[in-house]
C-alpha positions in Angstrom: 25.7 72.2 56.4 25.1 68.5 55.3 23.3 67.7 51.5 20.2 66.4 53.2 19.8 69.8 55.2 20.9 71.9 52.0 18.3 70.3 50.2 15.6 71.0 53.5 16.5 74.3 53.2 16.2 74.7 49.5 12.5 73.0 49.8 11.4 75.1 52.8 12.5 78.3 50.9 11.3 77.7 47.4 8.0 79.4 46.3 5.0 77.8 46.3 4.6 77.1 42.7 8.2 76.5 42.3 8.7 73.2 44.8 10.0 71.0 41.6 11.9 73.4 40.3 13.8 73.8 43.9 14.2 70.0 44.5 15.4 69.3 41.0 17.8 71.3 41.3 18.7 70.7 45.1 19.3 66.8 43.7 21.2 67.9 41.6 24.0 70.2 42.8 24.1 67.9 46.4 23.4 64.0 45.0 24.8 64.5 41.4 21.4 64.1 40.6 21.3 63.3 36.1 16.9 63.7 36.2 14.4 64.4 38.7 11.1 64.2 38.1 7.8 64.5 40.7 4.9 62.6 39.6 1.5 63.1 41.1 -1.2 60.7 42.2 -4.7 61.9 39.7 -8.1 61.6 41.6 -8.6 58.0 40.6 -5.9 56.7 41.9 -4.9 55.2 38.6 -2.4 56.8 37.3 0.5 59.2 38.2 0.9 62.7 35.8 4.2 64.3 35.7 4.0 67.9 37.5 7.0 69.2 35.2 4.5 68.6 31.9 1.7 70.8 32.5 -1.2 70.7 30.7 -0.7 66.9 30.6 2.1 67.1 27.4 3.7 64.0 28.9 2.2 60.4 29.3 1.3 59.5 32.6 2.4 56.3 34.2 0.1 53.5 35.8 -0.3 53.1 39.1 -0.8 49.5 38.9 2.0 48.4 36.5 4.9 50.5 36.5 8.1 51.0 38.6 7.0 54.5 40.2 3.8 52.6 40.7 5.4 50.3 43.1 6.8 52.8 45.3 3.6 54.3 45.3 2.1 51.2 46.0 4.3 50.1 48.6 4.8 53.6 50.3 8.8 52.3 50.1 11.9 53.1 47.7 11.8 51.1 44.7 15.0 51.2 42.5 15.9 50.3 39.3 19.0 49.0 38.0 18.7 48.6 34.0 21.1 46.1 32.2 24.8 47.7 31.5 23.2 50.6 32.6 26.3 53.2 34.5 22.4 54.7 36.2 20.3 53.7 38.8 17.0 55.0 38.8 14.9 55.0 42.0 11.7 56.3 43.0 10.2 57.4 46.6 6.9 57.5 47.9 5.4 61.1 48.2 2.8 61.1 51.4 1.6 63.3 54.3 1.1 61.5 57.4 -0.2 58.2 55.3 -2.3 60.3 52.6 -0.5 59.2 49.4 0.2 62.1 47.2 2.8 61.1 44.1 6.1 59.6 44.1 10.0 61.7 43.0 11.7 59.7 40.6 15.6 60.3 40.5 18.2 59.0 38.4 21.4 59.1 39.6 25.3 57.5 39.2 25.0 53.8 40.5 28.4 54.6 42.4 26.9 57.3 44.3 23.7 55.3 45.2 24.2 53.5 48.5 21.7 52.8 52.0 22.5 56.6 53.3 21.6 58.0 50.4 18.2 55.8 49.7 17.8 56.9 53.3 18.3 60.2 53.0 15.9 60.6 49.7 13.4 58.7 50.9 13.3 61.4 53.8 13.6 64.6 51.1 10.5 62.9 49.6 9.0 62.8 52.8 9.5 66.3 53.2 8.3 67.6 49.8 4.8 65.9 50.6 4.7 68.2 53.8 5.5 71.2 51.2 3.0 70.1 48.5 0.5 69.9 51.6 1.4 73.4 52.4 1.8 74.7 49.3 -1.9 74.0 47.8 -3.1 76.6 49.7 -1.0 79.4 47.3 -1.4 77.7 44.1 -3.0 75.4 41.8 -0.2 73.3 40.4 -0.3 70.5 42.2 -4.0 70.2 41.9 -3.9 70.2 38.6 -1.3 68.3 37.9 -3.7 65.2 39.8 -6.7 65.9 36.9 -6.6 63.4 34.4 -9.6 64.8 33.0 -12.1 68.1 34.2 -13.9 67.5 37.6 -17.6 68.7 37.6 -18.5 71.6 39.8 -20.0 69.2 41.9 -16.6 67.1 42.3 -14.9 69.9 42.8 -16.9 71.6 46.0 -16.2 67.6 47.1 -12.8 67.1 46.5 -12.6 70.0 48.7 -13.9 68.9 51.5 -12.5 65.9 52.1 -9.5 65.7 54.6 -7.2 63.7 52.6 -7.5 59.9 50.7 -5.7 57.9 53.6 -4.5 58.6 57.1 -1.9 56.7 59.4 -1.1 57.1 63.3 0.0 53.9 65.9 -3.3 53.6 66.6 -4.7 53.2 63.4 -4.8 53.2 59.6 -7.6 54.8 57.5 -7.9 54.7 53.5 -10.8 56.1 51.7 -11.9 56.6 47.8 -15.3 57.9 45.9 -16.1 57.0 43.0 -16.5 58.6 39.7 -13.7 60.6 40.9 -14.3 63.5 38.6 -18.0 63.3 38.9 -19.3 62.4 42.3 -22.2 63.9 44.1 -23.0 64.2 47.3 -21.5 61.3 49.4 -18.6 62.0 51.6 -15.6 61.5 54.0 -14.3 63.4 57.0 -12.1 62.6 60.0 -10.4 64.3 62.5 -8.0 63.2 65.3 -6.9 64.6 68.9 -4.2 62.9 71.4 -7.0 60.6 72.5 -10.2 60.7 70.0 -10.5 59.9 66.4 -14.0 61.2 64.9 -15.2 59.9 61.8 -18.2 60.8 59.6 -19.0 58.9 56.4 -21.9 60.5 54.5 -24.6 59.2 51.8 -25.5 62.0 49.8 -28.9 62.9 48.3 -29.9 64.3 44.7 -27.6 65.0 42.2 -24.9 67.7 41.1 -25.1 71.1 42.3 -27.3 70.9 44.8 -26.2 67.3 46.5 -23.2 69.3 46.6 -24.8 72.2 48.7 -26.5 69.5 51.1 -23.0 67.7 51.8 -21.3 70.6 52.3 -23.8 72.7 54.2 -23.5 69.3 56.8 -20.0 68.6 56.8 -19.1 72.2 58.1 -22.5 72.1 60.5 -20.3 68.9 61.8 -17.2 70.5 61.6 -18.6 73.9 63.5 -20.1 71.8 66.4 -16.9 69.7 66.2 -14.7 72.4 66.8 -17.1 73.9 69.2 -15.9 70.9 71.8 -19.7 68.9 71.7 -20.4 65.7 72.3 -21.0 63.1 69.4 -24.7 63.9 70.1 -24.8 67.0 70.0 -22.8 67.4 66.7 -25.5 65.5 65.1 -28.6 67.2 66.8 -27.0 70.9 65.7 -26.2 69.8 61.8 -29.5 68.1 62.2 -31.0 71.9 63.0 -28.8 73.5 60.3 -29.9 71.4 57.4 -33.3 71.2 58.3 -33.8 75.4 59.3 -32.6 75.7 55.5 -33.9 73.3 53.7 -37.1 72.8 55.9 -37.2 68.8 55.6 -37.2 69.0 51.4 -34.1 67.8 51.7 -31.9 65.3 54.1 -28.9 63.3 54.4 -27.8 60.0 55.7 -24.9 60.2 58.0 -22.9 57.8 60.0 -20.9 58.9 63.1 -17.7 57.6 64.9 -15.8 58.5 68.4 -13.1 56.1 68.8 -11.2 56.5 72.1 -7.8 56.0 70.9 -7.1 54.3 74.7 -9.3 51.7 74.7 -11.1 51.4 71.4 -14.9 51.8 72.7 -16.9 53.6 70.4 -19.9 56.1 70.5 -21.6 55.5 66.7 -24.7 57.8 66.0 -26.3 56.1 63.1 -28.4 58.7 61.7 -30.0 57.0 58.7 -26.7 55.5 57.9 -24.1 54.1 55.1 -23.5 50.2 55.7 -21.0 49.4 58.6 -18.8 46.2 58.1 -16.5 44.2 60.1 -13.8 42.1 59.3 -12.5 40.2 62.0 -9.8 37.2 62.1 -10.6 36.5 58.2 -14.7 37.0 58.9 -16.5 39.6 57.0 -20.1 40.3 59.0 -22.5 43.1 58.3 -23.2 45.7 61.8 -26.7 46.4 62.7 -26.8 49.7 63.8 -29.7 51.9 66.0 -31.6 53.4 63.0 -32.0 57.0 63.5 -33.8 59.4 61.7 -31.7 61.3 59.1 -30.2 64.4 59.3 -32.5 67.1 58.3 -35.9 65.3 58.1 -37.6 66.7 61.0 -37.4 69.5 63.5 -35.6 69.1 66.6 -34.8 65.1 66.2 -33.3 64.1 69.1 -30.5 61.4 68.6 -28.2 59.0 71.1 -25.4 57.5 70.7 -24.5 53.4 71.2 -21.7 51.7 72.3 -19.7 49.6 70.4 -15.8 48.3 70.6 -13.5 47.7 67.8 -10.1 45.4 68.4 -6.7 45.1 67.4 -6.8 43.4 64.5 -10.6 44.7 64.1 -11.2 46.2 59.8 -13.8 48.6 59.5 -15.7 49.1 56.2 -18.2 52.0 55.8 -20.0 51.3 51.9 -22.4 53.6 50.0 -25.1 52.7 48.6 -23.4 53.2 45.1 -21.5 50.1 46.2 -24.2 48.0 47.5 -27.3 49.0 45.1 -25.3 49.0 42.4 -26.5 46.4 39.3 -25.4 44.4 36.9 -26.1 44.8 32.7 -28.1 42.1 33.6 -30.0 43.7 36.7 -28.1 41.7 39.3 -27.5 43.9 42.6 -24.4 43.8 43.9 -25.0 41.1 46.7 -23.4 40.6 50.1 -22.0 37.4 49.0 -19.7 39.0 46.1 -19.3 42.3 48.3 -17.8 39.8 51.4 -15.9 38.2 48.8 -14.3 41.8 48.2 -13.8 42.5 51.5 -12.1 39.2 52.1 -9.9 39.3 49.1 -8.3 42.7 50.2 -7.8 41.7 53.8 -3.9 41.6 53.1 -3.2 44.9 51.6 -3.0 48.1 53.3 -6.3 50.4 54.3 -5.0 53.0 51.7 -5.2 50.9 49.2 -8.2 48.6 50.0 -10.9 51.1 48.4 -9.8 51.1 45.0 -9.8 47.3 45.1 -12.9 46.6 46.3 -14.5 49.9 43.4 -12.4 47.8 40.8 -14.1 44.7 41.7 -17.6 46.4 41.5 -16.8 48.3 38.1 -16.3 44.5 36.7 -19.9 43.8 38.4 -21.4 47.3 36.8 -19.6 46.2 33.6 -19.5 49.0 30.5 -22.5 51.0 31.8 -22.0 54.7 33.3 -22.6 54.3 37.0 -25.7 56.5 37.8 -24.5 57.0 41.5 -21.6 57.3 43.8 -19.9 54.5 45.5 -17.9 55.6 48.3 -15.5 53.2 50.2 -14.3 53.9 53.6 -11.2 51.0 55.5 -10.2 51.7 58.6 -7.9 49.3 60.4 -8.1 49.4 64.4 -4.5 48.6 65.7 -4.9 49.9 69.5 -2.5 52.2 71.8 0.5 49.7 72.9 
């Protein structure tokens, strides 16, 4: 048996709580490993905490200035060869499918450090994500080791919903982020993907804590249900439409947009059902999308809804914005206005969908300045690339 399959093995056999444990040592017996350590993205995307150092008795790294940063950054090998140093120490990108999870830092004898065995590592750290992504369902480790601080209740029934932070297949990229991380509400992300459809909602929540909570989650899995049932677009929306409103009896509704991208073609069904704002970016050009209005979800009995047509192209960038990113105001009282948020848009337009969000949210927390914000922002990039 080669090292890279020993170390497969030792990974696909280790118990769930014990994944760094197995790998750490796995390093070390086949690739004369000296350290290995797994660090782990929090819920900000900010920083990366240590998984060995639970509860947080080690300083975390940033995710903007540091070397595992990079990697993480990057989603490639970033190595580093101190001064006189006998060591190199490099660090891989941790990720499931394009959702960035954390990065494995090893150290290791420069003269054992070569392409095959960046190669090979860089593989290994691909296939610890897949365990991480496995694992979470047995234990709590690994979702704990991402808390810089305690999530609300609220955050918590969110966090859980959501499919991931990022996404990546040929035919497209997708990166998403909510804002406060460990305190959000009721707005919300969800997408799903077949050989030739990608569905994508992007929700606005209502209210506040607990029960924002119930709302969004009382939709997303009246989505997911109809979803999974094999409807049409329409139909999902008419049915969550029903749900909502048969338990809340209009006191309560929510704005939801809706995507069907055939993954062939790129024409779109979008049922704008009182909606977060759509945005395009195309050849450098940020422009606003008017959408059909519809009614939202939940404010009236047996709402009827259609979908429209629209058509994305290579090249096309998507943006799907809360109003905790467009409402949002200044110490002064200055909204957040389409100038600066095109200026955001703009400014990112070189740097990969995962990591667009948190961009554009830092640029709005220097708008929102010192103050708490008093609602969720939610950022949603999608990058259209097109079936070759």
């Amino acid at each position: 048996m080669d090292r890279f399959s020993a170390v497969e093995r030792a990974l696909r056999g280790a118990a769930p709580h014990a994944l760094y444990e197995a790998v750490q040592d796995a390093l070390t017996t086949h690739y004369t490993a000296v350290s290995v350590d797994l660090l782990m993205a929090d819920y900000a995307m900010t920083i990366l905490q240590p998984v060995n150092a639970l509860p947080y008795t080690a300083e975390p790294v940033s995710v903007h200035a540091s070397a595992p940063g990079r990697a993480f950054g990057s989603q490639q090998p970033h190595v580093e060869r101190p001064a006189r140093a006998t060591h190199v120490i490099a660090h891989f990108p941790v990720s499931v499918r394009g959702d960035r999870i954390g990065v494995l830092t090893v150290r290791l004898p420069e003269d054992q450090y070569n392409q095959q065995t960046e190669r090979e590592l860089h593989e290994i750290a691909e296939v610890l994500g897949h365990e991480i992504a496995v694992a979470e369902r047995d234990t709590d480790l690994y979702l704990q080791a991402r808390r810089a601080n305690r999530l609300t209740l609220a955050a918590e029934m969110q966090w859980q919903l959501l499919p991931g932070r990022s996404c990546a297949r040929p035919e497209y990229e997708i990166g998403a982020q909510l804002e406060p991380a460990y305190a959000i509400y009721g707005d919300n992300f969800d997408w799903s993907a077949s050989a030739d459809h990608l569905t994508l909602t992007v929700t606005n929540g209502m209210g506040e804590g607990i029960e924002a909570a119930l709302l969004t989650n009382l939709a997303i899995n009246a989505l997911r249900n109809a979803r999974r049932a094999g409807l049409s677009l329409v139909d999902q929306a008419f049915l969550a439409d029903q749900a909502i409103y048969g338990h809340y009896h209009g006191a309560a509704h929510l704005s939801v947009l809706l995507l069907r991208f055939d993954l062939a073609t790129g024409e779109v069904e979008i049922v704008d059902a009182g909606s977060p704002k759509m945005w395009r970016l195309r050849q450098g050009k940020a422009e606003p999308i008017e959408l059909e209005a519809q009614l939202p979800l939940g404010m009236f009995e047996d709402t009827i809804y259609a979908a429209q047509p629209f058509t994305v192209l290579p090249g096309d960038r998507l943006f799907f914005l809360s109003d905790g990113v467009y409402d949002v105001a200044s110490p002064a009282g200055e909204r957040y206005s389409e100038t600066a948020l095109t200026r955001a848009m703009t400014a990112t337009r070189l740097l990969p969908p995962s990591q667009v969000p948190r961009a554009v949210l830092h640029e709005l927390a220097g708008h929102r300045g010192p103050i708490d914000a008093d609602d969720d922002a939610m950022v949603v990039c999608l990058d259209w690339h097109g079936r070759r």
